[in-house]
C-alpha positions in Angstrom: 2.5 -40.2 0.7 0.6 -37.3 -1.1 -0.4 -34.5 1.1 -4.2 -33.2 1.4 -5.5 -30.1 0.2 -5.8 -29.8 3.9 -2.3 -29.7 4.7 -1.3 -27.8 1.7 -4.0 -25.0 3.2 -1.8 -25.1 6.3 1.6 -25.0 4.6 2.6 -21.5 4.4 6.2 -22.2 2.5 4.7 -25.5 0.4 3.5 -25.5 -3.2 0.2 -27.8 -4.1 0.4 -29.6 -7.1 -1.1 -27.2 -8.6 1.9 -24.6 -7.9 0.0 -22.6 -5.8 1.0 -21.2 -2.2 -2.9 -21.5 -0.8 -1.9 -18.9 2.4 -0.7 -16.3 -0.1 -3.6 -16.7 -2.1 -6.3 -16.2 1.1 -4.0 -13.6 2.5 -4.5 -11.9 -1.0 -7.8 -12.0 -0.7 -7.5 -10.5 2.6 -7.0 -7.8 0.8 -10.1 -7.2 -0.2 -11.9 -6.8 2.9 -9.7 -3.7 3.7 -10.4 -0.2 3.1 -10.5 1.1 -0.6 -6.8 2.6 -1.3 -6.3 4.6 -4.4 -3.1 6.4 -5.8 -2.7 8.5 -9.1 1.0 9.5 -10.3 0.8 13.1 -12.4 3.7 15.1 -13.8 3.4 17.3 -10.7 3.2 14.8 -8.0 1.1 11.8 -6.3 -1.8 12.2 -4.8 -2.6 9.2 -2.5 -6.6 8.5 -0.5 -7.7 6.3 1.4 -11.4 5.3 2.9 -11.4 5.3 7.2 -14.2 3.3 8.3 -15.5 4.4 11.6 -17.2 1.5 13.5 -18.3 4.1 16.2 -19.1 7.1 17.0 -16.5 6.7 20.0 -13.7 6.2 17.7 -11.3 9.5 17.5 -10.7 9.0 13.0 -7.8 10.8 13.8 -6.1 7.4 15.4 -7.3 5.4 12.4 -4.4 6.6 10.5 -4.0 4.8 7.0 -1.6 7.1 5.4 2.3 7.0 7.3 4.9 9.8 6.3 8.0 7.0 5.4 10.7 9.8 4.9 10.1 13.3 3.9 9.9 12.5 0.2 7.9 9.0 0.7 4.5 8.3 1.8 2.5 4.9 2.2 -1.2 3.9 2.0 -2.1 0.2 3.1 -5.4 -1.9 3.3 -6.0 -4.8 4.9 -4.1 -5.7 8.5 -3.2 -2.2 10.2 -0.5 -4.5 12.8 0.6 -6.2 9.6 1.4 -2.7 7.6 2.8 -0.8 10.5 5.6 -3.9 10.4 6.1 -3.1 7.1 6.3 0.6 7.4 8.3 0.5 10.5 10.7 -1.4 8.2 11.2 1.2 5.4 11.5 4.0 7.6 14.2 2.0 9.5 15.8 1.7 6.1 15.5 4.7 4.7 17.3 6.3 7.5 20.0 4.2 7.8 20.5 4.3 3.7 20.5 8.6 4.6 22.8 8.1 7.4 25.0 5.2 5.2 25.6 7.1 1.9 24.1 10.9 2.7 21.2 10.7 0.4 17.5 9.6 0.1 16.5 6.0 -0.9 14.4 5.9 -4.1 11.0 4.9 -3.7 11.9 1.4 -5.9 14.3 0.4 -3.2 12.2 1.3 0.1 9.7 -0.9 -1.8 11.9 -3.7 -2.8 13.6 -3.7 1.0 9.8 -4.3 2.1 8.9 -7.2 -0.3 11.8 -9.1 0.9 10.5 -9.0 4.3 7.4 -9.8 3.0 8.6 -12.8 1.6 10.2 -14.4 5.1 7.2 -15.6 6.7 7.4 -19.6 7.5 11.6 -18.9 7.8 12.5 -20.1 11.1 15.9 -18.6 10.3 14.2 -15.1 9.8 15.5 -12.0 11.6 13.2 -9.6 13.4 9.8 -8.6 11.8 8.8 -12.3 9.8 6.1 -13.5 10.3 5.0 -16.9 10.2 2.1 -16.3 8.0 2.2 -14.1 5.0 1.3 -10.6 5.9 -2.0 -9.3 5.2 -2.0 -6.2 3.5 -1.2 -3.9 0.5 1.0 -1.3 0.1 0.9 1.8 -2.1 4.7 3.3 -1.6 4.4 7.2 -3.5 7.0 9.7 -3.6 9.4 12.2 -5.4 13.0 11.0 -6.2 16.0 11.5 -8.8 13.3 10.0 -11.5 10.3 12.3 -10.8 6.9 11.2 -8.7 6.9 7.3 -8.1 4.4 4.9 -7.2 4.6 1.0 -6.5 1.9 -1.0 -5.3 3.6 -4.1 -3.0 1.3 -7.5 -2.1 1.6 -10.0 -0.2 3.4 -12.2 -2.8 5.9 -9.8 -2.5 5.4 -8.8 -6.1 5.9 -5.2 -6.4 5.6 -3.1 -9.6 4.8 0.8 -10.9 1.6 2.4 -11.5 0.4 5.2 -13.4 -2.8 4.7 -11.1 -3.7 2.0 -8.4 -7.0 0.9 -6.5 -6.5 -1.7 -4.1 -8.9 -2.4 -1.1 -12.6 -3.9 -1.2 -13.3 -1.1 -3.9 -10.5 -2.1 -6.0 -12.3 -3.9 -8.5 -14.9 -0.5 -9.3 -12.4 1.7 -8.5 -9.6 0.7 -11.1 -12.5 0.4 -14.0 -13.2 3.8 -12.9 -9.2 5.0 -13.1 -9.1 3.3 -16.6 -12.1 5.1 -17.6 -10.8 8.8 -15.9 -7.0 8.7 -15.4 -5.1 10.4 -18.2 -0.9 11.4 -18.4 -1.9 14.7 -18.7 -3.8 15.1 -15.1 -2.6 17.6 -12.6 -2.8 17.4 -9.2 -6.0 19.2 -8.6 -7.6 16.9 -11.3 -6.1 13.8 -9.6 -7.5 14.8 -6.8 -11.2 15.7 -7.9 -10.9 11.8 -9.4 -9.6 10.3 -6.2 -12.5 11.8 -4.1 -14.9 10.9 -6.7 -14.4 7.3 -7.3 -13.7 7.0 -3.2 -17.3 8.5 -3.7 -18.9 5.7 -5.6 -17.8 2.7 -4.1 -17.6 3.8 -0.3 -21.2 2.9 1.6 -21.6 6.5 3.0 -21.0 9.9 2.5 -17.3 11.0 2.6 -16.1 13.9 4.7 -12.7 14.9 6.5 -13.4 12.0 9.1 -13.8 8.9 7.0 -11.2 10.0 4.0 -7.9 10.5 4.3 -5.7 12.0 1.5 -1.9 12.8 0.8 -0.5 15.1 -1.3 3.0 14.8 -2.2 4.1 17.5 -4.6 7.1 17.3 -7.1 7.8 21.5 -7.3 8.4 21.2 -3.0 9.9 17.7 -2.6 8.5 16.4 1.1 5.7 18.6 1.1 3.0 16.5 2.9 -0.4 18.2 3.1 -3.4 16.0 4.5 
């Protein structure tokens, strides 16, 4: 007997016919409901800003933190489920200790990323250790930092696909906000004209006016390695 498209909706570890996984799909597209992401990778560092959206004028912006410190030479910017990301953060900090405390040096910025797609990828595995989920998680990751190879940056999904970026939008700006990068982003850009781009593209697709409360930004800097400035 042939399941529905129905049941296949349901199934979080089946394929369609079609060799889709429908829940990884819609938790991609989860994505795009989030806040507006964006990360550029220069010769001298990353810089990494993200949109805060304030739904009151109650809400403290400085609690709506979308930027987390992973290690002092790796930062992350997410969009999409804040409880979902914090999972996934609170997983490469946990590794990226234990890899300092293992073999007395930092993890690279590839392997704190690939460590987090495999967790991403246990959701539906009733065999699954601590952190899986039994959905897919709904958010995006952009992992930037300074290692043995120079200024990194990965952006992670929900798939669990991960890959490097010269320049990344993710977010419900993404789609503006990369044509933008494509149109602005050059190998030659320093931090300070990184960082003029970030704010000005953040600019055009946000809904309001952007200020210290509703951006948030990350410098990370290749000349002091772990220098976070906000």
């Amino acid at each position: 007997m042939f399941m529905t498209r129905s049941e296949y909706d349901r199934g979080v570890n089946t394929f369609s016919p079609e060799g889709r996984l429908f829940q990884v799909e819609y938790a991609i597209e989860a994505i795009k409901l989030g806040s507006t992401a964006i990360g550029i990778k220069t010769s001298e560092g990353i810089v990494l800003a993200v949109e805060r959206r304030i739904t009151s004028p109650l809400t403290e912006p400085e609690s709506m933190e979308k930027i987390l410190k992973i290690d002092n030479h790796i930062g992350c910017a997410m969009s999409g489920l804040i409880a979902d990301s914090r999972t996934l953060v609170d997983t490469a900090r946990v590794e990226s200790q234990s890899h300092w405390f293992t073999y007395n040096e930092t993890m690279t910025v590839e392997s704190v990323t690939h460590t987090v797609s495999k967790l991403t990828l246990q959701f539906g595995d009733d065999d699954a250790g601590a952190g899986a989920m039994s959905r897919p998680f709904g958010v995006a990751l952009l992992f930037a930092g300074i290692d043995e190879k120079g200024p990194q940056l990965f952006h992670l999904d929900p798939s669990g696909t991960y890959f490097e970026c010269e320049a990344k939008a993710i977010g419900s700006g993404s789609e503006g906000a990369q044509s933008q990068l494509h149109e602005l982003y050059h190998q030659n850009m320093n931090m300070k004209e990184a960082l003029i781009t970030v704010l000005t593209i953040l600019k055009q697709v946000m809904e309001e006016k952007i200020d210290s409360n509703n951006v948030e930004v990350m410098l990370i800097a290749n000349v002091q390695r772990g220098n976070f400035l906000h």
